[in-house]
N, C-alpha and C positions, 0 to 999 in steps of 0.2 A: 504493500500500500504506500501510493506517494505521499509527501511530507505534506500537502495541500489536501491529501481526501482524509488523513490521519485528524488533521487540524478539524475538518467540518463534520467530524462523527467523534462520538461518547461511548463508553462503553459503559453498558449497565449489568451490573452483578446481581444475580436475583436469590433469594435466599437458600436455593439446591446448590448454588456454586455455578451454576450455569451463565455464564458472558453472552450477553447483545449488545454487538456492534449497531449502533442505529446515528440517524444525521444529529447534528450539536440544535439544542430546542427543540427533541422528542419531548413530550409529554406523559402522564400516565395512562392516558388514554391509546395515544399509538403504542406503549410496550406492552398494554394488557392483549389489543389489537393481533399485535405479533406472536404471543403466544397462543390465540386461540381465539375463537367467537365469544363463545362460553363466556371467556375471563371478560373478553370487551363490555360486555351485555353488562356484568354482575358487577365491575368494579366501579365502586364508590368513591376513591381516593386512593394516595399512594404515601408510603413512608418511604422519605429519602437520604437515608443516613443517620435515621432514627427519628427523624421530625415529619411528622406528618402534613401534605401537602395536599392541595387541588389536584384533582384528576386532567386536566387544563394547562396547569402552572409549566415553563418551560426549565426543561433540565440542560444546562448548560457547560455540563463537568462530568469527568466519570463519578460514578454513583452507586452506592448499593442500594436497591430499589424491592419493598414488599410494596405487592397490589392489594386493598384492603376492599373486602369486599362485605355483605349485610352479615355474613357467617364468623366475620371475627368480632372481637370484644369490643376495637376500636369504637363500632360501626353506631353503637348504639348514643355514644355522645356526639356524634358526626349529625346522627340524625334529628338528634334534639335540638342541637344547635341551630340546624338550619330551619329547624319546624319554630320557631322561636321570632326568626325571618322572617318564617312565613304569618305568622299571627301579627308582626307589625307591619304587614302590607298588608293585612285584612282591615284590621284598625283602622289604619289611614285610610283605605279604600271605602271601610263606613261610613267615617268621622272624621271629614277634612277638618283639620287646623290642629288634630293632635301631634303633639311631639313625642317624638321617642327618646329613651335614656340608652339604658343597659337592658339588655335581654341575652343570660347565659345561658348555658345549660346547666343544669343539677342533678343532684341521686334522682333518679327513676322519672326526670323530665326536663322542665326549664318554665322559664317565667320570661315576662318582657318588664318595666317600668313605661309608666305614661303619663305625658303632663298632658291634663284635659280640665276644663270649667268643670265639664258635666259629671257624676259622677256617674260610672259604670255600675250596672247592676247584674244581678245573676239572667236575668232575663234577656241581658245583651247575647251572653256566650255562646247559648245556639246562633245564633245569625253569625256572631263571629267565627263561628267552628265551618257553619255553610259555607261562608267566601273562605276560608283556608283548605275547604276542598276543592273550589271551582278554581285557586291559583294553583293548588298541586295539579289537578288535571290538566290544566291549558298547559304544562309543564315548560314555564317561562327559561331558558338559558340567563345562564351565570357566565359574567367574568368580571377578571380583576384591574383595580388601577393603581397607581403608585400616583400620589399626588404631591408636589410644593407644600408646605406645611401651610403659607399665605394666604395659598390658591383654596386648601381646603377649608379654612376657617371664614375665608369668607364667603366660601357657594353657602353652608349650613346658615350662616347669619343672614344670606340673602334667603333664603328660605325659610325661614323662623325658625331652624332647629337650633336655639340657644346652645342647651345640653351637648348637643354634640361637637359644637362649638370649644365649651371650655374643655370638653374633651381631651380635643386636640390640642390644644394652649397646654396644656397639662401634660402631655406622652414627651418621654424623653427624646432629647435631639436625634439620637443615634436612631431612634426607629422609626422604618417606615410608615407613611400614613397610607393607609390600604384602606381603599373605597370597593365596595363590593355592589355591583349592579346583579338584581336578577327582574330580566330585563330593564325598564324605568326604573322601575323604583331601587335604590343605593343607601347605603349606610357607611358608615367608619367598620370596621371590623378585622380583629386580625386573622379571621379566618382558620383553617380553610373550611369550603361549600363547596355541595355538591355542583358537576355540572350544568342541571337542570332541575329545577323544583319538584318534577315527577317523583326523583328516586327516593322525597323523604316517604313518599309511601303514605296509607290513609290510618296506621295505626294509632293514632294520635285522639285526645281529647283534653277539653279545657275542663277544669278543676273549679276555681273558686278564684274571688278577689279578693285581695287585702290592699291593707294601705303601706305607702313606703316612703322613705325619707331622703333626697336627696343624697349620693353617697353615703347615707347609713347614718346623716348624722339632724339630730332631732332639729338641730337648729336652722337648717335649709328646706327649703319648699317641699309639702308634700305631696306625693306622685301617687298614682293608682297601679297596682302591680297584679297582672291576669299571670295565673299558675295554669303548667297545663305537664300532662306527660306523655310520653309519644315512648312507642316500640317499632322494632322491626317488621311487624305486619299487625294485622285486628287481630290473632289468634294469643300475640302473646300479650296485645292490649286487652281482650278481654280475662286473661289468665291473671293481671296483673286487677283489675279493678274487680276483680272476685278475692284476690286479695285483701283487697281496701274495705271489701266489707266483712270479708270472716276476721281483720284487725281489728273494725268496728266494734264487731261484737264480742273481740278479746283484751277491748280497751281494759288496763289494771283499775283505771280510774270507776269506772263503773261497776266494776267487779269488786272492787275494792270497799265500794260503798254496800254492795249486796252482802256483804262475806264479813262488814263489819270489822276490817282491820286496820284501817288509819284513816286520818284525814288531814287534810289542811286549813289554815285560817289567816286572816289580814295581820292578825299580832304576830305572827310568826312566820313571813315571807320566807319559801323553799325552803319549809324545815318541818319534818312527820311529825304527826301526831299518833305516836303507835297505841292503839289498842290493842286488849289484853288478847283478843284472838290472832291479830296482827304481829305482836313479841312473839308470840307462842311458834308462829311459821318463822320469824327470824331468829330465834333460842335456837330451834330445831336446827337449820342450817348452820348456824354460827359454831355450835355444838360439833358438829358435823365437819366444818374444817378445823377447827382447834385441835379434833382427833387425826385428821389426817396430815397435820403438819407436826403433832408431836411426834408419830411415829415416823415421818419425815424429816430426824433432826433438832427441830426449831426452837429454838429460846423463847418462850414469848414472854413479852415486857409493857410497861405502861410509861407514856410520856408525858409531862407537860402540854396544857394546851396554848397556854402563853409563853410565849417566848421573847426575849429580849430583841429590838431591833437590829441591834449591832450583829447576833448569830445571822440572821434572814440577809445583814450585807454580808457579812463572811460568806456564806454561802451559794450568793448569787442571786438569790430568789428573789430582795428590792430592788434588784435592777432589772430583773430579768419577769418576775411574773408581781410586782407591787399592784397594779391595777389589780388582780383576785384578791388579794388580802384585806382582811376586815383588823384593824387597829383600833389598840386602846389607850389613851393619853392615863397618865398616872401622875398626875400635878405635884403631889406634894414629895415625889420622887424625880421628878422632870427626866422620868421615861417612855421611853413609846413601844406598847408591845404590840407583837400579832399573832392574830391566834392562826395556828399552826395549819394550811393549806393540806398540808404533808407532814410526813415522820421521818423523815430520812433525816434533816439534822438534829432531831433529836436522839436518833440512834446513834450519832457517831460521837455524840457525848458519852453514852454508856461503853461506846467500844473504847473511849481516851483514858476511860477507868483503870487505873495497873496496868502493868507492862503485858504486852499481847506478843507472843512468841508464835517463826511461821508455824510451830506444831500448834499452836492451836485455833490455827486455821482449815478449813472455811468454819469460820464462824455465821450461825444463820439465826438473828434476830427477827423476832415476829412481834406485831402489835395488831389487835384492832382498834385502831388509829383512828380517832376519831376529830375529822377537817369540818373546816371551812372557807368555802371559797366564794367571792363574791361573782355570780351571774344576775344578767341585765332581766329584769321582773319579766321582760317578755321573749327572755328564752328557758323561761322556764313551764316545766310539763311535768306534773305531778310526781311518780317517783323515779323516772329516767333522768329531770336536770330537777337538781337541787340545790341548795346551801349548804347545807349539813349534812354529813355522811358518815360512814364509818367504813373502814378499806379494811381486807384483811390483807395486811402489807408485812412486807416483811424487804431488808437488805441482807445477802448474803457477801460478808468478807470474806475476802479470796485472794490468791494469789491469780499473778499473769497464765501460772498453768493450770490452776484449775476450774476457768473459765471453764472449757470443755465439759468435761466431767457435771460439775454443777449447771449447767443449763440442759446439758441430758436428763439428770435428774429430775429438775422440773418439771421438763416438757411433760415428762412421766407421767407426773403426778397429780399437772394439770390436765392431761388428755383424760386419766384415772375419773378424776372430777366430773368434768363435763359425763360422761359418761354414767358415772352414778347420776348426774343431774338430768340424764335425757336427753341429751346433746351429742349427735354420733357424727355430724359433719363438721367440722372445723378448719378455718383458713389459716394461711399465715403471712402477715404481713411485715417486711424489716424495714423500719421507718431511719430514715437519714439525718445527716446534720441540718438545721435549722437555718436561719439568717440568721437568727440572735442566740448566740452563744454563748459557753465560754470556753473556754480553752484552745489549743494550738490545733492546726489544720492537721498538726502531725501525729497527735493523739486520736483527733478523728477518725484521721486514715486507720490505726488501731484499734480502735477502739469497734468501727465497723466493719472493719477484717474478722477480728474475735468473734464477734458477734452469727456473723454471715458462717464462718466455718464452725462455731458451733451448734446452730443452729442445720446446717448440715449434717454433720455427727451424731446428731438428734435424732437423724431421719426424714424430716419433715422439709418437704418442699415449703419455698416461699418465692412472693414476689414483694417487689420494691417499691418503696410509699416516701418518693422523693423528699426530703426539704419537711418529716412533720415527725424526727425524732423531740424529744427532750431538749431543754434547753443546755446539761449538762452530759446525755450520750444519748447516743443511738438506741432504739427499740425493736423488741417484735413483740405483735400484737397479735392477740386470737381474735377471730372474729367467728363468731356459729352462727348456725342455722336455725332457725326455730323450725316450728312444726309445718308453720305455712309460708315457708320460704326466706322471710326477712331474715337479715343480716347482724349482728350486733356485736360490736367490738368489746369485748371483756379484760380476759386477762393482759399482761404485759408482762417483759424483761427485758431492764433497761441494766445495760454496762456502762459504768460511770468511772471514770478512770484522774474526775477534777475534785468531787467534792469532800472526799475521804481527807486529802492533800492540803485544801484551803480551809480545812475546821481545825488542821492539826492532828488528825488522826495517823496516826502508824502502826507498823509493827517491828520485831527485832528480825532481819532475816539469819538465813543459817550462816552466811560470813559475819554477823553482829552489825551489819551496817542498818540503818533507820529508813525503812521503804513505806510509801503509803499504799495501803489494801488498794483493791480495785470494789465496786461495792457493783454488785448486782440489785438492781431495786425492782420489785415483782411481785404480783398481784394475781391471782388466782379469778376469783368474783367481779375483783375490781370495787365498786361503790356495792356495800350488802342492799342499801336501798336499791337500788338501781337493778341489782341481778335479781332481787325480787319482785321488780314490776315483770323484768323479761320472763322469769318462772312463771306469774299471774298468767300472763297472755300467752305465754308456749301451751301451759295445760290448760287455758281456760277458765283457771280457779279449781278445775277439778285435780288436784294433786293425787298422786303415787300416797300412801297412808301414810308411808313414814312422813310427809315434811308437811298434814293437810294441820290446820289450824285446831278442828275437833275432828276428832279420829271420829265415833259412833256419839249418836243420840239415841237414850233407851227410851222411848216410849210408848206412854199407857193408852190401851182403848178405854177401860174403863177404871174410878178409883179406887177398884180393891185394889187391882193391880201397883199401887204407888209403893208398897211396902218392898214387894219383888223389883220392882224398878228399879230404885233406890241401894239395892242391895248385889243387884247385878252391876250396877255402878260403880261401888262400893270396889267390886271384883275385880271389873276391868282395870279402874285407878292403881289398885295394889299390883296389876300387872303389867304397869306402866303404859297403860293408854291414855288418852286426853280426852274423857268422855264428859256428856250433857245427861241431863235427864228433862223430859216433856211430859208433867205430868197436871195441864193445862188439862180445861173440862172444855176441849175440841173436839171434832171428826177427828177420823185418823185420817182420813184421806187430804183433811187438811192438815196436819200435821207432815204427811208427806211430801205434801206440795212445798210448804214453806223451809222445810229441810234440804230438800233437791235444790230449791232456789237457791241456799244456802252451802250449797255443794261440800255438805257433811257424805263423809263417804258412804259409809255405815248406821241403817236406820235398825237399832233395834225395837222390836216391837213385841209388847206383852199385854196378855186379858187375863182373865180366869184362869184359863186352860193351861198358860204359859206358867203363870207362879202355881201352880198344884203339880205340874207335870216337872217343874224349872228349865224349862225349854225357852229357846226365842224364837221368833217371826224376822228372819235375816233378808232386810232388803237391801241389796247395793246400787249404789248412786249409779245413775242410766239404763236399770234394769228394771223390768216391770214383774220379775221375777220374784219369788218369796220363799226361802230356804228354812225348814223348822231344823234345828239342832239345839243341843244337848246344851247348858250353860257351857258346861265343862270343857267340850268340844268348841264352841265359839271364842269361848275366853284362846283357849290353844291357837285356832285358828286366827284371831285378829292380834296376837302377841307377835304370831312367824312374820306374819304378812308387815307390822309396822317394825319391823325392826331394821334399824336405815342399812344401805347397803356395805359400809364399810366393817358394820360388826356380824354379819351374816356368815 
């Protein structure tokens, strides 16, 4: 090949290893073209050296090139993004003189912002859902432009879009300002979009309105914000908003109110009010890990919940996270404490206690640790975001080598868990260095090497959650699955290789020289409140016996009966059940009702027949079934059945 046809062709590497020669400003559309119909038809976009690009966009360099089509993961926030597009040329196409703001994509869809007089209402959405399918059908063509940063700010202020205006006054010098037309209608956007409106596909529907604040801040103009969520086709859309209603009806909050175990109030913003049925499901669990980390180990400890300011600057935390901390002024001392977000510096007080030698390392401290962290009143949701919590947290001290070792361990212990908990699928996530940090790039690099090949060692695959470790190290995150698909991030372990160091903590190593530990900080549950809403709505309220709040209610058809009741009661308590008695002058069939509602497992039920014989009437919650057995045999039976699964 001459040095002239060399110069006007690229070469594209495609992810088998296979080389295409093609002319310099192929596209993703001519490479998917040259491999196949097939791939032309399906492909959405293209990743070019790791960044994902227009199907359109010209490749001017050799390149490694994937073609990303509705079958990879990418596909699904490609398609939000543009369905987001498409909702603000519906809008505008309604209701001339609206402006547009932001419209991202987000978990399981996207939203737009809109500055409008009128306000929108739920009645607009159909009409606006119709014209968002008459633009996907006419399937308008996309492309891009590069504009003068001058040139763009002032077409948008000739056109009243203010917003998008300060926008671009705002984007740093270095980046391009990318205007995206599909067909007329243009935005600011960095893209990328598909080639034509058709391929976001019709799986989409609008949600709800809320209101919204100018960049997020209360003090600028408020904007009207349409939510909407969009899939790969109607099949997985409607998969997904049969979702939203079996969530519905597995909200904790409502259940919560049924089942009578907590609530909340104005005096005490994001902070439980546990009722005694309510303790009794958190005793249970709590119970329940404190077993599985003593025989895992664990030291467990209690710490202050004030701490001095000056610790929280040693530490990093009022530099680094002061916005969550809740402080208390102490006038006639003229100090400032805060109450404690986290335990980790308080643990490395207990470790500074006498000299700590490498032999008695890994040391593994536990606390349920009981935080505060301040969230904004309106991201808060009953008992998933709180104030108040309690972590079952623990740091383990360790040396550089026995990372490995000790994060095997865990993984263990934690997979163990979920598994007692009813939780068989689980992700792994290894979250990265941050923007705000502290410590050297070079520790980093360590600190997420260890990490990554421990967590290998492990066993357990994971992917990478760029830029959202700790502000002190790197993490991995579990995330499960509940029963109807959601997602929910729980435990963590985080390698922290700065804060053991800047508190003063050490140990002696075996040449006698003074090293600081490495601290492992890791959570199992994560927030006890929080892992019990996602427990509420995984089972519905209907829990496994061991963790339900009243194990059985004994009761009477009629009141001879109350004596036997009472005494089969009596039985079960001494065999460590968590029993009721209903010896109320009701139906039974009311009594049944309001028990099911109540999603008491086990409804015992006795008459006449029952105390002369001492037999029970065995109904279990969802069955319309009725089992007569022996006291003796019942008592047996509901003792195997509640006993949690770690002492079986």
């Amino acid at each position: 090949m001459s040095s002239n046809a060399a110069a006007a062709s690229v070469t594209i590497t495609l992810p088998d290893g296979k080389a295409l020669t093609l002319p310099r400003g192929t596209t993703g559309a001519d490479i998917a073209a040259a491999i196949g119909p097939g791939l032309a038809k399906a492909a959405l976009a293209i990743e070019v050296d790791g960044k994902i690009w227009d199907n359109f966009r010209r490749i001017e360099t050799d390149a490694r090139v994937r073609i990303i089509t509705r079958k990879d993961p990418e596909a699904l926030d490609l398609i939000r993004h543009d369905t987001a597009h498409v909702l603000a040329m519906a809008v505008q196409a309604l209701y001339p003189g609206t402006q547009v703001t932001i419209g991202p994509n987000i978990e399981d869809g996207f939203y737009y912002d809109f500055a409008r007089d009128t306000p929108f209402t739920p009645d607009d959405l159909p009409k606006i859902e119709a014209k968002m399918k008459e633009i996907v059908a006419a399937d308008v063509p996309t492309h891009r432009e590069v504009w003068p940063r001058d040139k763009a700010i002032a077409h948008f202020e000739d056109i009243g879009e203010k917003y998008k205006a300060e926008l671009i006054r705002d984007l740093p010098e270095s980046e391009d300002i990318s205007i995206y037309f599909h067909g007329d209608w243009h935005d600011l956007c960095r893209g990328p979009h598909f080639a034509s409106m058709g391929k976001v596909g019709t799986g989409f529907k609008l949600t709800k309105i809320a209101g919204a604040y100018w960049r997020g801040d209360a003090k600028n103009a408020q904007l009207q914000r349409i939510y909407g969520t969009a899939w790969r086709d109607e099949k997985e859309l409607k998969e997904y908003l049969t979702r939203l209603e079996e969530a519905e009806k597995r909200d904790h909050r409502r259940i919560g109110r049924e089942m009578n175990l907590f609530h909340f109030q104005e005096e005490a913003v994001g902070q439980v009010f546990w009722h005694a049925k309510g303790y009794s499901l958190y005793r249970a669990l709590e119970d329940y890990i404190r077993r599985k980390i003593t025989i895992g180990g664990y030291h467990e400890v209690k710490t202050p919940l004030l701490l001095d300011r000056k610790l929280w600057e040693a530490s990093g935390h009022w530099e680094n996270y002061r916005q969550n901390m809740f402080v208390a002024e102490v006038e006639d001392e003229s100090k400032t404490l805060a109450v404690k977000p986290m335990n980790c510096p308080g643990h490395v007080q207990i470790f500074k206690q006498g000299t700590t030698s490498y032999r008695d390392l890994p040391l593994r401290m536990a606390e349920f640790g009981s935080c505060h962290r301040y969230e904004p009143s309106g991201a808060l949701h009953g008992l998933m975001r709180v104030r108040a919590f309690v972590q079952d947290d623990a740091h383990i001290f360790c040396t550089h080598e026995q990372i490995t070792d000790e994060t095997t361990q865990f993984c263990k212990l934690l997979l163990d868990v979920y598994k007692d908990l009813g939780f068989d699928s689980v992700r792994v996530k290894l979250s990265t260095r941050p923007d705000n940090r502290i410590g050297s790039d070079a520790i980093w690099d360590q600190a997420e090497k260890a990490l990554a090949d421990a967590t290998t060692a492990a066993g357990l695959d994971f992917a990478y959650n760029p830029g959202e470790g700790a502000f002190y190290g790197p993490k991995i995150e579990f995330v499960l699955r509940d029963v109807i698909g959601r997602d929910w991030q729980c435990g963590t372990l985080q390698v922290d290789f700065n804060t053991a160091e800047r508190l003063g903590g050490h140990y002696t190593a075996e040449d006698a020289s003074k090293r600081a530990p490495v601290m492992l900080h890791r959570a199992i549950l994560g927030s006890l409140e929080r892992f019990i809403g996602v427990l509420i709505e995984h089972y519905a309220g209907k829990f496994p016996l061991w963790l339900a709040p009243v194990q059985a209610v004994v009761a009477t058809i009629v009141s001879d009966a109350d004596d036997y009741a009472r005494d089969v009661a009596s039985q079960l308590a001494q065999a460590g059940l968590r029993v009721e008695t209903d010896l109320r002058n009701e139906k039974i069939n009311y009594k049944v009702r309001e028990h099911s509602l109540a999603k008491v497992p086990y409804l015992l039920v006795v008459g006449r027949k029952e105390a002369e014989n001492r037999t029970l009437a065995v109904r279990r919650l969802g069955s319309d079934a009725q089992e007569n057995l022996a006291l003796s045999d019942a008592i047996s039976i509901l003792k195997a059945e509640s006993m949690p699964p770690d002492l079986k």
